[in-house]
N, C-alpha and C positions, 0 to 999 in steps of 0.2 A: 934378092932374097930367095932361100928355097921354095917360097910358097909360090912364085911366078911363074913355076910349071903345072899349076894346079888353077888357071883359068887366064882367059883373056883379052889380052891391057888394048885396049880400042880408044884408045886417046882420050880420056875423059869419060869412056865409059867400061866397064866390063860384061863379060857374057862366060859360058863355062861350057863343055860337052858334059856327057854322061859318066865317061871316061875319067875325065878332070875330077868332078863331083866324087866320083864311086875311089879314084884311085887313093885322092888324101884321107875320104872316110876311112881307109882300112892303111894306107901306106904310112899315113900319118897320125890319126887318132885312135888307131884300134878299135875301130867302129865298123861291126858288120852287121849297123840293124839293118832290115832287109830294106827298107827307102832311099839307100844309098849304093845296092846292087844295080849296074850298067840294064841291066834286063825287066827290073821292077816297071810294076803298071803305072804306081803312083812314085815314080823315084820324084828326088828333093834333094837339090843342092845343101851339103851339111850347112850347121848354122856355124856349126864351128870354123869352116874353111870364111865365111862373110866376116867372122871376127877376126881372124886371121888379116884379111887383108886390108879392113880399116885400121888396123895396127899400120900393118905397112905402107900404106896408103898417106896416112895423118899425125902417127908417132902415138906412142902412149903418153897419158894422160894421170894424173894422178888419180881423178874421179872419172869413172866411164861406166854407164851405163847402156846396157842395148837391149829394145825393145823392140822382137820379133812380130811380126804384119800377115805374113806371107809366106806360101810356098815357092822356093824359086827354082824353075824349070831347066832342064836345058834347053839354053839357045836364046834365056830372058836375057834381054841387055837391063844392065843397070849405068842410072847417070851418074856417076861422082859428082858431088858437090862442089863448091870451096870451102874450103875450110872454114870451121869454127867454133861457138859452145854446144850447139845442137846440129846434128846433122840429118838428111832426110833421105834417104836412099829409094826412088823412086826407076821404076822401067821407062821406055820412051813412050806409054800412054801416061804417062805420071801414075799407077797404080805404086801403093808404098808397101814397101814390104819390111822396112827397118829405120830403127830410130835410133840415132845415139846421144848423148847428152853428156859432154866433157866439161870439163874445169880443173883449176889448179894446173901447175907445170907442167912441161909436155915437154917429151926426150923423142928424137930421133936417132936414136943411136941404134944403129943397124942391129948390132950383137943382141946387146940386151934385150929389143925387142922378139927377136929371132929365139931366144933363150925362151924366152915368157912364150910363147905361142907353143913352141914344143911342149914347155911343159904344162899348160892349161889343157891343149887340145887331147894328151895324154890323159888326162885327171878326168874331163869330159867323156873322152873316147866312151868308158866302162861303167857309164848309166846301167845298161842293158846289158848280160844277165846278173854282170856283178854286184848292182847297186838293187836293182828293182826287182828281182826276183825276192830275196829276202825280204822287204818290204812290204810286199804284196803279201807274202806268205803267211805273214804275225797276224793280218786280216782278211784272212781264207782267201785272197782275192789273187789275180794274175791275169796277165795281158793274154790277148789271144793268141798262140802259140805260133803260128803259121804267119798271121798280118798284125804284128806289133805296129798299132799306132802311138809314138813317142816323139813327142811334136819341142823343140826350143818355145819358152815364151819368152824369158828373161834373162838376164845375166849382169851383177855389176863387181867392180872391184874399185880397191877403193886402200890405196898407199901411202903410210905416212910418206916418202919419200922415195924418188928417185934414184938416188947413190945406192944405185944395187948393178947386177954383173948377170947372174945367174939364181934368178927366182926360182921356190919348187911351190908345189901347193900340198895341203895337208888337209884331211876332210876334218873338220869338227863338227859336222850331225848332221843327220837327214832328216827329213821329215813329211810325211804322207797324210794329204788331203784326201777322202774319198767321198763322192756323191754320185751314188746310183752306178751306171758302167764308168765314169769319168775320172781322173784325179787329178791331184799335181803334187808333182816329185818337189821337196826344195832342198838344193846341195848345198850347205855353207861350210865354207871352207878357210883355210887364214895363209896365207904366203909368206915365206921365209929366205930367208939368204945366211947362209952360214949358220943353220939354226937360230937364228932369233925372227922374231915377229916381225915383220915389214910391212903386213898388211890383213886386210879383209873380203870377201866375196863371196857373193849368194849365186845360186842359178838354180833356174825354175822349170818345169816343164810341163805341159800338159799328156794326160795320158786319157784313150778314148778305148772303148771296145771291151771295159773290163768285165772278167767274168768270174765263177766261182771256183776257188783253188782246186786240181787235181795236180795230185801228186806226180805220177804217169806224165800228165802231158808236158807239164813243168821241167821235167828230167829230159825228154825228147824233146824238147825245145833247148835248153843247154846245151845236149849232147851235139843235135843240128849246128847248134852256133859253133861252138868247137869242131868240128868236121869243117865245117864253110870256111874256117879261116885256116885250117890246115892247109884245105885244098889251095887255098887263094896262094898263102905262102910259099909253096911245091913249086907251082908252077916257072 
């Protein structure tokens, strides 16, 4: 699959560089929060490339849920499990950094799922500044401009069925928790194939470091973002 250049199959176990992590965030998700630049202090394996590859990994699932543990590093080896309804995705000290929880049918079909990953990880990708800036904005609030902390908690989806090809996603409402600096973002969205409804999904996030909206710094925070991925793309 395409995503097998974006980290490394260790027989039962995986592990990623910085490289790997940083390349699908932007190659693949259009994701340039700064946690996912090669040179970050605190970089972090996307959450979105780990759901990518339990897709690949196990097949999709009518029902899947994932629930985020951990920051994964580069160079963390993770052990594949065997398969089943719950799965536990632990490093070689057993620290957990992900859970997932399947049921109903489950399709290995290479395309389909290859289809579905592009287009999740694309819908994902644009939390930041596209989804969260407006957000923040309706409640004077906004992340700190320079070190965006915008952490995965959750994610589930959730199919009537299988017999699909090429799923897209469509947002149906966001929604914004706030207490004190902290929040959490909820994305729910509905999946379609040929325009009709095929399905359902939420995804959650936590957000740390929050502060009082300026207008100014909010624009120069955009502006940066857009610059960053110019540059990235250029090269």
């Amino acid at each position: 699959m395409f995503i097998d250049q974006y980290f490394n199959d260790l027989n039962g176990s995986i592990s990623f560089t910085r490289e790997q992590g940083s390349n699908f965030a932007k190659q693949i998700a259009d994701d340039f929060n700064p946690l996912h630049d090669v040179d970050a202090k605190r970089f972090c394996i996307p959450g979105d490339l780990l759901f990518s590859i339990i897709l690949a990994k196990y097949g999709l699932s009518r029902h899947m849920e994932f629930i985020f543990s951990g920051m994964v590093l580069e160079g963390t080896e993770l052990v594949l499990p065997e398969a089943g309804p719950e799965l536990q995705i632990n490093d070689m000290a057993d620290r957990q950094y992900l859970t997932i929880h399947r049921s109903g049918e489950n399709s290995r079909d290479g395309d389909l799922i290859n289809n579905l990953i592009q287009a999740y990880v694309a819908f994902s990708g644009h939390t930041f500044p596209h989804i969260l800036g407006p957000l923040l904005a309706l409640q004077n609030m906004m992340i700190h401009p320079a070190r965006p902390m915008v952490m995965y908690q959750s994610m589930s989806i959730d199919l009537d069925n299988l017999d699909i090809v090429s799923p897209t996603l469509e947002v149906d409402h966001n929604e914004l928790e706030l207490a004190g600096k902290r929040g959490k973002v909820t994305r729910v969205f509905t999946l379609l194939e040929a325009g009709a409804v095929i399905g359902r999904g939420k995804q959650h996030r936590v957000l740390s470091g929050l502060r009082e909206y300026e207008q100014s710094a909010m624009e120069g925070a955009v502006a940066t973002f857009n610059e960053r991925k110019e540059v990235f793309f250029s090269q």
